[in-house]
VOGU-3710 file (C-alpha; in Angstrom, 3 decimals, decimal comma):
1> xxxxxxxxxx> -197,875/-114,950/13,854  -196,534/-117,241/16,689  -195,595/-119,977/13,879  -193,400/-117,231/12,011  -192,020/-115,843/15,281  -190,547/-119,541/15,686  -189,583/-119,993/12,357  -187,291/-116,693/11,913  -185,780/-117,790/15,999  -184,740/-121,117/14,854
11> xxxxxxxxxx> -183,042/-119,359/11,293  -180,955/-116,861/13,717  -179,965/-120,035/15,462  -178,989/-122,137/12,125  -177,378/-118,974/10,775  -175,526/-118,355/14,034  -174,343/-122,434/13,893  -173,195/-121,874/10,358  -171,130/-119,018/10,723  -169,468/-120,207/13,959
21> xxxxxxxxxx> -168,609/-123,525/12,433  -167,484/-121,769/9,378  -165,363/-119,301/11,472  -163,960/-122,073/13,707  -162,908/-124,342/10,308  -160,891/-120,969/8,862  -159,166/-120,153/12,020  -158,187/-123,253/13,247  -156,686/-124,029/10,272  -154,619/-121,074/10,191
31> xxxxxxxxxx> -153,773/-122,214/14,005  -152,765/-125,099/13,116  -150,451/-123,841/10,010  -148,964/-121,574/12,764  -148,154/-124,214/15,770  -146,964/-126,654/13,480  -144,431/-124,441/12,250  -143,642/-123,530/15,408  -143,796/-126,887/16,752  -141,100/-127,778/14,192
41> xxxxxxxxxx> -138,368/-125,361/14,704  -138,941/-126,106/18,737  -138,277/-129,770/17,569  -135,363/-128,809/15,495  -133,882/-127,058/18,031  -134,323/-129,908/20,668  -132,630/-132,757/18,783  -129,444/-131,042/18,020  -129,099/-130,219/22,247  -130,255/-133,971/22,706
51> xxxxxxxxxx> -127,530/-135,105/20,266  -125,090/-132,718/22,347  -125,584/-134,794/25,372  -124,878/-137,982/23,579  -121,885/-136,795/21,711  -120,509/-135,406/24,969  -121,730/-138,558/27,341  -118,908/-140,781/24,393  -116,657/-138,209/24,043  -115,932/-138,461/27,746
61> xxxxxxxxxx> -114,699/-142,290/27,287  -112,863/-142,032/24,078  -109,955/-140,963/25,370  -109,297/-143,938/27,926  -108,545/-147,024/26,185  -105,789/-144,862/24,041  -104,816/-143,978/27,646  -104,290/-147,072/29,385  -102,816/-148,544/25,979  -99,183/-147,223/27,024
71> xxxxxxxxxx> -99,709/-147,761/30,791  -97,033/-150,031/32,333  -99,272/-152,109/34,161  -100,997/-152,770/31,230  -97,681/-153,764/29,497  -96,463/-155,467/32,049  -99,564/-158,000/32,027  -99,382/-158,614/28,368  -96,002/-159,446/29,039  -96,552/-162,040/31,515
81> xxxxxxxxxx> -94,332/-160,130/34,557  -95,629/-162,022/37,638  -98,420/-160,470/39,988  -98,669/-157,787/37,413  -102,449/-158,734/36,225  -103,651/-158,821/40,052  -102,248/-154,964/40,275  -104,263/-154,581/36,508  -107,553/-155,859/37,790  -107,826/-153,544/40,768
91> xxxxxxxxxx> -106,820/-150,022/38,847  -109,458/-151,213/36,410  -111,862/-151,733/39,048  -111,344/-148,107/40,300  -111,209/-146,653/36,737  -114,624/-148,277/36,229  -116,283/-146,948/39,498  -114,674/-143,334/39,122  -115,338/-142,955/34,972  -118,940/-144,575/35,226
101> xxxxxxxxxx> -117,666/-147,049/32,614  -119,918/-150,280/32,724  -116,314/-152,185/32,089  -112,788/-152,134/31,465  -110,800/-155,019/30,333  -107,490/-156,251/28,860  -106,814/-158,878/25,927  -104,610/-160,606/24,535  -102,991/-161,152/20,937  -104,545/-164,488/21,779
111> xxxxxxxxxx> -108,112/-163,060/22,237  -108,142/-164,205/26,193  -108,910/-161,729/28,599  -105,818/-161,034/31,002  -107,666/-158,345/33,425  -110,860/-156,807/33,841  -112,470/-154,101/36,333  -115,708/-156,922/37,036  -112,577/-159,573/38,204  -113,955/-159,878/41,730
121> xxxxxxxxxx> -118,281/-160,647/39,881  -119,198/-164,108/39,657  -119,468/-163,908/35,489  -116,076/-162,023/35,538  -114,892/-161,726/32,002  -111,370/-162,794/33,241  -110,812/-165,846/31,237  -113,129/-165,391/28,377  -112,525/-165,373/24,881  -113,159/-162,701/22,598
131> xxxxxxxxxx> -111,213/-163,662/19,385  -114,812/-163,410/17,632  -115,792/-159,657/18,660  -115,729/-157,468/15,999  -114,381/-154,718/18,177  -111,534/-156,941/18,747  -110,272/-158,038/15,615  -110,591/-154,795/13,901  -108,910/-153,586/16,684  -106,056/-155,648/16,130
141> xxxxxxxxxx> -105,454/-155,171/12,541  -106,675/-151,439/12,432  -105,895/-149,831/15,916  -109,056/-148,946/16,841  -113,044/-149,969/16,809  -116,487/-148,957/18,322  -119,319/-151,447/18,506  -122,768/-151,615/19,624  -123,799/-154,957/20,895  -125,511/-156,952/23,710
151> xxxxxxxxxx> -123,015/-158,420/25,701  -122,206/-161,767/25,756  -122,375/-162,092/29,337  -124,590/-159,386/31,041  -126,678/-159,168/28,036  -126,780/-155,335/28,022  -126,508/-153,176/24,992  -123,488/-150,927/25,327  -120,666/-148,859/23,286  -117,834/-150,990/22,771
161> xxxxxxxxxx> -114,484/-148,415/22,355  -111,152/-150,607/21,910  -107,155/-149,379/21,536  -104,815/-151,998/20,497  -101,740/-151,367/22,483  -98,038/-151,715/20,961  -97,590/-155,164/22,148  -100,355/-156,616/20,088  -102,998/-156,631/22,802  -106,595/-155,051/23,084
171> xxxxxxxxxx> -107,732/-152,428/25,514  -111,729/-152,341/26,219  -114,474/-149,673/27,733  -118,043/-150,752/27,304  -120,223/-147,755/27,890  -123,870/-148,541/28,852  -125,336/-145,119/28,106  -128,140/-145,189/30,731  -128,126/-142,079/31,427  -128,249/-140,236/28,075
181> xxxxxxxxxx> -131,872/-142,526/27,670  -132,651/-141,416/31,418  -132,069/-137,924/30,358  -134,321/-138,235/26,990  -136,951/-139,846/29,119  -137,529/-137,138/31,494  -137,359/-134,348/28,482  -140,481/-135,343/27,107  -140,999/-137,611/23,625  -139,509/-140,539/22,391
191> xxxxxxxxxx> -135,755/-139,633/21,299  -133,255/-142,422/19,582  -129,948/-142,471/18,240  -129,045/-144,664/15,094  -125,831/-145,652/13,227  -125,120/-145,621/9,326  -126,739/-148,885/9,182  -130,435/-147,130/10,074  -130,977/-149,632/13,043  -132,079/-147,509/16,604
201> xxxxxxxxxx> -129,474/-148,389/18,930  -130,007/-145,866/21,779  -133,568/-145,021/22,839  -135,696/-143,657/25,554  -138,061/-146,018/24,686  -136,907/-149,533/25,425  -139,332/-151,634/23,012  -137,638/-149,603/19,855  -134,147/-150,647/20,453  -133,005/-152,692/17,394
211> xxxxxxxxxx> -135,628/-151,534/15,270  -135,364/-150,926/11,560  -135,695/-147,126/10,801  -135,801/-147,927/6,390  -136,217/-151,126/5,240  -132,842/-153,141/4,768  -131,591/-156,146/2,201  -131,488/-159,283/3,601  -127,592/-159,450/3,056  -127,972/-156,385/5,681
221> xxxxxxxxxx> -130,235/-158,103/7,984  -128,194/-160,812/8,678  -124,802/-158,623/9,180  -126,715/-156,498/11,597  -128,261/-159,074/13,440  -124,771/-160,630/13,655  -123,263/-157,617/14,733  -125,506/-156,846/17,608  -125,526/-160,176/19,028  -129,386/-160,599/18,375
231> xxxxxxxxxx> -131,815/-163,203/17,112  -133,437/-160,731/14,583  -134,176/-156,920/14,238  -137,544/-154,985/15,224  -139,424/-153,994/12,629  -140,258/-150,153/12,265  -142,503/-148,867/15,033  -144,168/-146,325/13,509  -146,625/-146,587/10,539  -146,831/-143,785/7,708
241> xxxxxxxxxx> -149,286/-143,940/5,842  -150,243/-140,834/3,759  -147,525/-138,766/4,691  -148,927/-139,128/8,398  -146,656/-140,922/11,170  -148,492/-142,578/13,589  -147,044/-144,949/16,825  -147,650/-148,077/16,655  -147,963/-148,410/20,219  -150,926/-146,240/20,881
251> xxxxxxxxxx> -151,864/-144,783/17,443  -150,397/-141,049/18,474  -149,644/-138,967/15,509  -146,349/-138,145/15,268  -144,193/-135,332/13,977  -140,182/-136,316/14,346  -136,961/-134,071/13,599  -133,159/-135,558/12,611  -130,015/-134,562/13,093  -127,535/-134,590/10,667
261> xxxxxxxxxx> -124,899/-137,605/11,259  -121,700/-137,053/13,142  -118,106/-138,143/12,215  -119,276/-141,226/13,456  -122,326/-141,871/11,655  -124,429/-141,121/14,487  -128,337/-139,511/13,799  -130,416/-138,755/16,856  -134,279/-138,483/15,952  -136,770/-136,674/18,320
271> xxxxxxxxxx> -140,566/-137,688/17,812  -143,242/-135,966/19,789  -146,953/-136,367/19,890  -148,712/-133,606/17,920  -151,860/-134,390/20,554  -150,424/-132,039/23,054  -149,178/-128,899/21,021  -150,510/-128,602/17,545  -154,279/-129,636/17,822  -154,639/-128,261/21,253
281> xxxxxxxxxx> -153,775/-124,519/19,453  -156,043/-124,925/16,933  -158,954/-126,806/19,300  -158,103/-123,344/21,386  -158,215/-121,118/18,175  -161,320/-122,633/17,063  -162,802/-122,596/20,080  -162,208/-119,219/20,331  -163,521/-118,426/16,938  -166,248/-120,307/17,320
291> xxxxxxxxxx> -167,138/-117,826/20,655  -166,101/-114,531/18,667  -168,760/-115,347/16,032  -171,591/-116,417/18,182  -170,762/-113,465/20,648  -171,427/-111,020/17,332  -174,576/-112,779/16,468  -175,697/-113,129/19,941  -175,248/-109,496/19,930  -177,463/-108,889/16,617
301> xxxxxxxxxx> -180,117/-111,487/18,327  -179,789/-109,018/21,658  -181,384/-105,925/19,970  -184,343/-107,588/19,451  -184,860/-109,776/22,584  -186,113/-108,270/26,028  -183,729/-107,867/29,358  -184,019/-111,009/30,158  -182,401/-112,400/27,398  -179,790/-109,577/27,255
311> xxxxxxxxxx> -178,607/-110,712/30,981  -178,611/-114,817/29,776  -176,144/-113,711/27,174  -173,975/-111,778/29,042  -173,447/-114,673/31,841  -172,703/-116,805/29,219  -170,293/-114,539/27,904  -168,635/-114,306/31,429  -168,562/-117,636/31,562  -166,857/-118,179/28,317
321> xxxxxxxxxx> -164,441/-115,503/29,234  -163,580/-117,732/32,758  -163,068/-120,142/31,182  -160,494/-118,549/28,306  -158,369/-116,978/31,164  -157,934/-120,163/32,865  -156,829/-121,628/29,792  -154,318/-118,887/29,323  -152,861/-118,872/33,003  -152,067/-122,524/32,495
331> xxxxxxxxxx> -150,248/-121,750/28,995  -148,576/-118,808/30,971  -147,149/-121,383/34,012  -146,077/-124,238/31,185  -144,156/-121,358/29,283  -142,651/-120,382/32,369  -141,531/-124,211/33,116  -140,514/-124,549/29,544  -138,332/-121,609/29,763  -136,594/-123,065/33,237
341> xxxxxxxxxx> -136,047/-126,401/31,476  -134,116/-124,394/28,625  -131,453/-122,513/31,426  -131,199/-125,733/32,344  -130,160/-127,521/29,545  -127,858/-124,482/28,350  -125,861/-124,660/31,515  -125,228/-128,254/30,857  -124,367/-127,406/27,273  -121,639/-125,252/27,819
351> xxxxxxxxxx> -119,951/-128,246/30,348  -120,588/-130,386/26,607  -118,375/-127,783/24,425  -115,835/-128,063/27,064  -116,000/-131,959/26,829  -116,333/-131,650/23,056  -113,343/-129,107/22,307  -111,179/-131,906/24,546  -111,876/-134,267/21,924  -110,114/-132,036/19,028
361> xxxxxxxxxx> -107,396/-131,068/20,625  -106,534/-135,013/21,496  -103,599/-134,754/19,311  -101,765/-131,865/20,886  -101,907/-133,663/24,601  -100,498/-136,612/22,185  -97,809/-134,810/20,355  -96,680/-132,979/23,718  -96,609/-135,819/25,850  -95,043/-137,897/23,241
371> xxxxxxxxxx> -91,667/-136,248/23,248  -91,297/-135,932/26,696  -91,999/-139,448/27,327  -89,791/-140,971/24,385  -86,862/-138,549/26,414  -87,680/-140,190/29,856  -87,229/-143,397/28,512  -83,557/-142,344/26,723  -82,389/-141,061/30,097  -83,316/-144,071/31,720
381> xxxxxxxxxx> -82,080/-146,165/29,651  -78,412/-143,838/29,480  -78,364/-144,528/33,444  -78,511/-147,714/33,621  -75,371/-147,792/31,456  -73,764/-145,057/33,711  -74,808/-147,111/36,872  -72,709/-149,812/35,503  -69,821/-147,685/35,059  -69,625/-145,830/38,215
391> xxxxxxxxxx> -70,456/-142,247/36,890  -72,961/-140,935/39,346  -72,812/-137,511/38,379  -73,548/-137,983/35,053  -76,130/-139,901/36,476  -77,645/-137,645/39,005  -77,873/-135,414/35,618  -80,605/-137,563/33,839  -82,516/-137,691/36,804  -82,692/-134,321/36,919
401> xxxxxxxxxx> -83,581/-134,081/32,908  -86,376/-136,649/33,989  -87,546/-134,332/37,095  -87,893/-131,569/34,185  -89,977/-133,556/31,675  -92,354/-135,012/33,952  -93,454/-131,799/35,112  -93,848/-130,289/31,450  -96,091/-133,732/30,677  -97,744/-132,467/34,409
411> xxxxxxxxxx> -98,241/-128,990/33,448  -100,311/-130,042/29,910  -102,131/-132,752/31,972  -103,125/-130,378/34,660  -104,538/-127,592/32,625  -106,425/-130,299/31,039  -108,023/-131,690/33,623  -109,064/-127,721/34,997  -109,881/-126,981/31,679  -112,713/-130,115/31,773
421> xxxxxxxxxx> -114,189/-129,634/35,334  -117,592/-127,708/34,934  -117,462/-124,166/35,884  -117,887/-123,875/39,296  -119,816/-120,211/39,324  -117,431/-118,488/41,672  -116,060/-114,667/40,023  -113,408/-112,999/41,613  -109,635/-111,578/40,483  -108,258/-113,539/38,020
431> xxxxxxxxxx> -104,522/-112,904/36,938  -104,853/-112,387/32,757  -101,679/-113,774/32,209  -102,498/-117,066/33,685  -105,395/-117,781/31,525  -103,477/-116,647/28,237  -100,981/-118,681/29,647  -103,626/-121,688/29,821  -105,037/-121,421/26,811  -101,013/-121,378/25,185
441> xxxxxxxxxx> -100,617/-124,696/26,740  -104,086/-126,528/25,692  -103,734/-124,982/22,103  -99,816/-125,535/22,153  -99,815/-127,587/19,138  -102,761/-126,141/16,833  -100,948/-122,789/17,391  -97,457/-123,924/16,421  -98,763/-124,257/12,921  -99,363/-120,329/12,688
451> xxxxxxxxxx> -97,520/-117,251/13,867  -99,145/-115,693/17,266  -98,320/-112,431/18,377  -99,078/-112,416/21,838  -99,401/-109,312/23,952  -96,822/-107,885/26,356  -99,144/-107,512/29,791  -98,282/-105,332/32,739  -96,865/-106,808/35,883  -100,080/-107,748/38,077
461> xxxxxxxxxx> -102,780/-107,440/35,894  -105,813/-108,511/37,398  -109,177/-109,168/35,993  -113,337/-109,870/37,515  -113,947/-113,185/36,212  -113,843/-117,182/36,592  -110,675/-118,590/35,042  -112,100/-121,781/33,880  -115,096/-120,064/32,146  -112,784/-117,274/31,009
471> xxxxxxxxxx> -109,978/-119,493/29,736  -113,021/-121,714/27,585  -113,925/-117,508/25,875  -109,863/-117,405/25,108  -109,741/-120,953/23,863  -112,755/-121,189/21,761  -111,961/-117,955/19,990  -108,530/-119,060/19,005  -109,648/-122,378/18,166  -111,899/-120,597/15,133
481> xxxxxxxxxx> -109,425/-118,405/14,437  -106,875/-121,680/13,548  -109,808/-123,067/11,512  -110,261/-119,940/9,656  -106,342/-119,806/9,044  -106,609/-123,099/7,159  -105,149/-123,403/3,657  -104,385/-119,520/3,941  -100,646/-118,579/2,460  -99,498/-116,611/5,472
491> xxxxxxxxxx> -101,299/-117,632/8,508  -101,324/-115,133/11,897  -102,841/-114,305/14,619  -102,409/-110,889/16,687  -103,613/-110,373/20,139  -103,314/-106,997/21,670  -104,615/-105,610/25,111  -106,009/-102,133/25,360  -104,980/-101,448/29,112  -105,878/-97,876/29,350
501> xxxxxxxxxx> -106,970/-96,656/33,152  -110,592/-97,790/32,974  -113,081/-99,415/34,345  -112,663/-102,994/31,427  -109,924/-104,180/29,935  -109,910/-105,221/26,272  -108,302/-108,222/24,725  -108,595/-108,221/20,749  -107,836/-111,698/18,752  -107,547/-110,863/15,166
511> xxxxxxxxxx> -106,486/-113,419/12,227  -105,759/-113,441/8,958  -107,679/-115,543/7,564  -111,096/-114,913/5,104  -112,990/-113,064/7,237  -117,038/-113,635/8,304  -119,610/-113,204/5,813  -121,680/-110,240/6,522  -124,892/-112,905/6,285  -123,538/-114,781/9,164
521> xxxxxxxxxx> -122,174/-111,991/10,858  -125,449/-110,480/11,332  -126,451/-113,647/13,717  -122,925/-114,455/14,646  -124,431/-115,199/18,294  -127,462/-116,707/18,005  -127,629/-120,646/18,216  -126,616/-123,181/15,400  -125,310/-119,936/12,793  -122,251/-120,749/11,413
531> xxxxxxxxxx> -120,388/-121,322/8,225  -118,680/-124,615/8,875  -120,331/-127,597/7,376  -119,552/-129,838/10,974  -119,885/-127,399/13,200  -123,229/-126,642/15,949  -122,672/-123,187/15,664  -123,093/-122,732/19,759  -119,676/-122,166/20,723  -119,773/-118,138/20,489
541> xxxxxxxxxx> -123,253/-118,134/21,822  -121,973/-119,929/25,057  -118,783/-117,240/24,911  -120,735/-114,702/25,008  -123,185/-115,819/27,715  -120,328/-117,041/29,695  -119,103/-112,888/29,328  -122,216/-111,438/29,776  -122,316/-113,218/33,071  -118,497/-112,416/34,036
551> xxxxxxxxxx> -120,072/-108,518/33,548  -117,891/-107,824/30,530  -119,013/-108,739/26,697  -117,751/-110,280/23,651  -118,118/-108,487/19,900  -116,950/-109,361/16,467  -115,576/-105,766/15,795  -114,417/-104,103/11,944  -110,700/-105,457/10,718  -109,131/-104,599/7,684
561> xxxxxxxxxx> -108,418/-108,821/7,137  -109,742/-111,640/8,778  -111,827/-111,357/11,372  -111,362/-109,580/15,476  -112,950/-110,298/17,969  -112,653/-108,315/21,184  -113,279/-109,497/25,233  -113,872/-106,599/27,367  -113,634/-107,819/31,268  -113,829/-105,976/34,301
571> xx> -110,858/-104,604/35,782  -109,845/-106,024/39,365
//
């Protein structure tokens, strides 16, 4: 009787091992469907705001060596005028130190360097020959050229940008993007940007840099290697094998996301260790199931077991249940942190689309600083003649033509530089007519191609808001409404103000263009929806957070063509 006693305890047992394991195998694997899914559309997610810093971190430079290619000091060097490159050196030394640029220098048609912001460092690049830089030569025959390489002197990969200027010289900013890998590092994983060629060029992980991504032909190899200014290329650090990545390093398994490439051929990869998210849910999930089914059959085995053994069970089940809420107050705080981390990085993203719409609108500041410029140099020019002759009327004329057109080329400069500064925070009474007036100026150019109706406002108007922030709404919503516009046969855009006594006023921007499609109308303003093939899709997300926080709001509403949009903001 004893024997059989023993005999039917150790089957519950075996039983209760069997279903357990059993349960744990089904549910974790459904677990780990679940994370991993999850796991990927976090990762997804995370590269495009990771390429969004780098895009924004070069974006912020390419505008300088076009810059100083016209400035006189710069002219006057390449010309030889006397004490001219001593006045060069020091403006690029304070360029350097205010941009963050690693280095700015001047060359010659020659290939010598005339001036350069590191002209007081022992291994000053005053002097040196670059004649054999690609970024140089293509420079020279193109007009432009970006290049990653180690330099030749400090031996520290950076973003070559170079202008040739119109006397046949070569204008240089080497960007050493530090920070953007700083950044990448303290987010968590191993993030790293490559070019067309497939070759990781900026990393958060210092051992990948020149590593090959795909394997490339020799032919490849050698242009590469030649190009960087490097003995040979890394090969891949990763292994796949069976369709599962794995560092080389340490033997993690991997799971990595890309972006698509930029205009400039740019990817940016995120990889992250699967250790930490996907096989910790379904450890917990099996874990869990595992519990579930021995708490049932420890249940079954209680009904026929004294007291004794019904009070062992339930400790154990307290126990287990301990141990389960601690493991779900710790997901609870790391939720929490994540979602701190993501306020974070959306503040800083709106500064990017700022930085980022300042790089499309490059050619208006060109085209309206242009003319102004090429009419400064006339009247100059004119006075000198009427110096000689003794007409100093005529002459006090010009200079006050010149007077006029420097402060137009002011005015555009100005709202430019406002229009990049990061929002400072502050609300208060804003006059609406400035920031329409604002956003005329930035957009002067894109919105000369198109006929704008803009609205007749009432003497004083006043509005709650921040005009920087509130200026980026106007801006951004006339900016899609010229992209919508394009190729259309009669391109407008209408923008009325419905000023009745109230507590908001409402601005509507309407166009005539094709209209939204109702499928991306219905998530219109939620992240990375939108229906241009090169575009993030964040720019009316951050418009309307920007509202929402101004107190007003910002809806597509129904028009008969094109598409409306309409700002309500507090009334001052």
């Amino acid at each position: 009787m004893r024997d059989s006693r023993v005999v039917r305890r150790i089957g519950w047992v075996l039983a209760a091992l069997a279903a357990s394991v059993l349960a744990a195998l089904a549910i974790g694997m459904v677990a780990e469907r679940n994370a991993r899914a999850r796991f990927e559309a976090a990762l997804t997610a995370d590269v495009r705001l990771r390429q969004s810093l780098l895009t924004s971190e070069i974006a912020r430079f390419r505008l300088l060596p076009e810059a100083l290619s016209d400035d006189r000091d710069v002219v006057g060097t390449l010309a030889g005028t006397p004490g001219m490159a001593t006045v060069l050196n020091r403006k690029l030394e304070g360029l350097a130190a205010s941009t963050g640029a690693a280095v700015i220098y001047v060359i010659d048609r020659d290939g010598n360097t005339l001036a350069a912001s590191n002209w007081r460092m022992p291994d000053s690049f005053v002097g040196n020959n670059y004649r054999f830089r690609r970024y140089y030569a293509q420079a020279a025959r193109t007009g432009q050229a970006e290049q990653f390489a180690l330099g030749t002197v400090s031996h520290r990969p950076g973003l070559y940008l170079s202008r040739r200027t119109r006397d046949g010289g070569v204008v240089v900013v080497k960007l050493e993007l530090d920070r953007v890998e700083r950044e990448w590092r303290q987010a968590g994983g191993i993030t790293f940007a490559t070019g067309p060629h497939g070759v990781i060029l900026v990393t958060s992980r210092g051992s990948w840099r020149f590593a090959e991504t795909r394997p490339l032909a020799p032919a490849a190899v050698a242009a590469a290697r030649a190009d960087f200014g490097i003995a040979a290329l890394r090969p891949r650090p990763w292994r796949d094998a069976d369709g599962r990545l794995t560092d080389g390093a340490n033997g993690e398994t991997l799971m990595m996301a890309t972006s698509p490439a930029d205009a400039a051929g740019w990817r940016v990869t995120l990889a992250m260790p699967t250790r930490g998210a996907i096989t910790a849910a379904m450890r917990n999930a099996a874990g869990a199931a595992a519990l579930g089914m021995l708490a049932l059959v420890a249940m079954g085995w209680a009904l026929r077991e004294r007291a004794r053994r019904r009070a062992e069970r339930t400790e154990a089940l307290e126990a287990a249940v301990a141990e389960r809420t601690a493991d779900l107050s710790r997901e609870i705080a790391e939720r929490a942190a994540a979602e701190a981390r993501a306020d974070d990085l959306r503040e800083g993203l709106r500064q990017a689309n700022r930085l980022a719409a300042l790089g499309q609108i490059t050619a208006s500041v060109a085209h309206e600083t242009a003319q102004p410029v090429a009419a400064i140099r006339t009247y100059a020019a004119a006075g000198e003649a009427l110096l000689d002759r003794g007409a100093l009327e005529e002459v006090r004329g010009n200079l006050h033509a010149i007077a006029r057109l420097t402060e137009r080329i002011g005015a555009v400069t100005a709202e430019l530089r406002g229009f990049s500064r990061k929002g400072s925070g502050a609300i208060g009474p804003v006059a609406l007519a400035e920031v329409l007036d604002g956003a005329r100026l930035i957009l002067k150019e894109r919105l000369s191609r198109v006929a704008v109706r803009w609205p007749s406002l009432p003497p004083g108007l006043m509005v709650v808001a921040g005009r920087v922030r509130l200026e980026q709404v106007v801006v951004n919503i006339l900016q899609n409404a010229v992209e919508a516009l394009d190729g259309q046969p009669t391109p407008a855009i209408t923008i009325s103000l419905d000023d009745q006594e109230g507590e908001y006023v409402v601005l509507t921007i309407a166009d005539t263009g094709p209209g939204i499609a109702p499928d991306i109308a219905e998530r219109l303003f939620t992240p990375f929806a939108t229906s241009r093939p090169t575009g993030l899709g964040l720019g009316l997300t951050i418009a309307q957070d920007i509202m929402h926080d101004l107190g007003g709001s910002l809806r597509l509403v129904p028009s008969a063509q094109g598409a409306a949009f309409a700002i309500a903001m507090r009334r001052a």
